[in-house]
C-alpha positions as CSV (number, residue, x, y, z in Angstrom):
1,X,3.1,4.5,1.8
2,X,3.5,7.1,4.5
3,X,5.9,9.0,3.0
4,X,6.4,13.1,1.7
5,X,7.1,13.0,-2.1
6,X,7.8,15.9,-4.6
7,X,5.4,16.5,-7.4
8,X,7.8,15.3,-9.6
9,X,8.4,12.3,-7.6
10,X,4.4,11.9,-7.4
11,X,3.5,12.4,-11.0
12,X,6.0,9.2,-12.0
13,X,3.7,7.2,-9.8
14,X,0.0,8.1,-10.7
15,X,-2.3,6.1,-12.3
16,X,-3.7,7.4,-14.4
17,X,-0.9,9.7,-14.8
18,X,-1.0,13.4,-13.9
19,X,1.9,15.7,-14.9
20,X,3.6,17.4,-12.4
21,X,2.1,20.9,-13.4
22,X,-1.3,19.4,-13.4
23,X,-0.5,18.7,-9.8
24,X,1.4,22.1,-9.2
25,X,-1.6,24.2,-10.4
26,X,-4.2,21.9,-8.7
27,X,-2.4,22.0,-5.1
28,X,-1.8,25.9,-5.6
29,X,-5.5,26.8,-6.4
30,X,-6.1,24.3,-3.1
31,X,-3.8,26.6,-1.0
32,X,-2.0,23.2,-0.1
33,X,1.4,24.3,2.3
34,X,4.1,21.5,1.5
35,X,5.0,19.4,4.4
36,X,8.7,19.9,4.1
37,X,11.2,20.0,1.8
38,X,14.4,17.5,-0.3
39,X,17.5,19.0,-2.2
40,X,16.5,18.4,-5.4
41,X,19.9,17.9,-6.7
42,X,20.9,21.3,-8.4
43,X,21.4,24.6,-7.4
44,X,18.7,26.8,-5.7
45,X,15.7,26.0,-3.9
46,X,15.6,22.5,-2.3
47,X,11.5,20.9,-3.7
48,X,8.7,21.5,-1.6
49,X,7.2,18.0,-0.4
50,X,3.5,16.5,0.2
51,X,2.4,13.7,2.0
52,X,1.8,10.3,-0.3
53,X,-2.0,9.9,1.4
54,X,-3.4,13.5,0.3
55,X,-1.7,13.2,-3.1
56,X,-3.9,9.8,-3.6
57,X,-6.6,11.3,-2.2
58,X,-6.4,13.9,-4.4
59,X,-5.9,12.0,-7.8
60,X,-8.9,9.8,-6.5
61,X,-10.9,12.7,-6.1
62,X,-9.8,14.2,-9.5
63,X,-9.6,11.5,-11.9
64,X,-13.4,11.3,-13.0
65,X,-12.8,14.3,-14.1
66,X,-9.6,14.2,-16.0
67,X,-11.2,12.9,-19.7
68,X,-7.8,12.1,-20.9
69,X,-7.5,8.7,-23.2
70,X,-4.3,7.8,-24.0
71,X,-3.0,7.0,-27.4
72,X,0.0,6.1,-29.1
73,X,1.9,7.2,-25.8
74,X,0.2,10.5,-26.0
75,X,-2.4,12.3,-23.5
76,X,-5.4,13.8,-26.1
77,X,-8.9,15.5,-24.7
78,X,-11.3,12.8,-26.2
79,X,-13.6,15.7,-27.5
80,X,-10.9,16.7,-30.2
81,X,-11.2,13.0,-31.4
């Protein structure tokens, strides 16, 4: 896909799933600019956009390092297990 998504667009589509502050914090401690910008539908500020490719990179990059299991629908730390 070649395409500019929003976070929240992007965190419907990640496997295994990120939420879309995950990804907010994560591209703001990066310094990541957004490529453009969508209304978004309501009032305000239109939602900053970032290309599909880094986004995968990205997750790729992080998700050894997530240590999220999933169960019963729910994200838990496995160490609290």
């Amino acid at each position: 896909m070649d395409a500019a998504l929003t976070l929240a667009e992007a965190a419907q589509i990640l496997d295994p799933p990120m939420t879309e502050r995950q990804l907010r914090a994560i591209i703001g401690a990066l310094g990541w600019q957004s490529a453009g910008t969508r209304p978004s539908g309501r009032r305000g500020r239109p939602a900053a956009t970032y290309p599909w490719q880094q986004i995968t990179e990205l997750h790729a990059a992080l998700v050894p390092w997530l240590g999220i299991t999933y169960r019963n629908g729910h994200a838990t730390h496995p160490v609290t297990q």
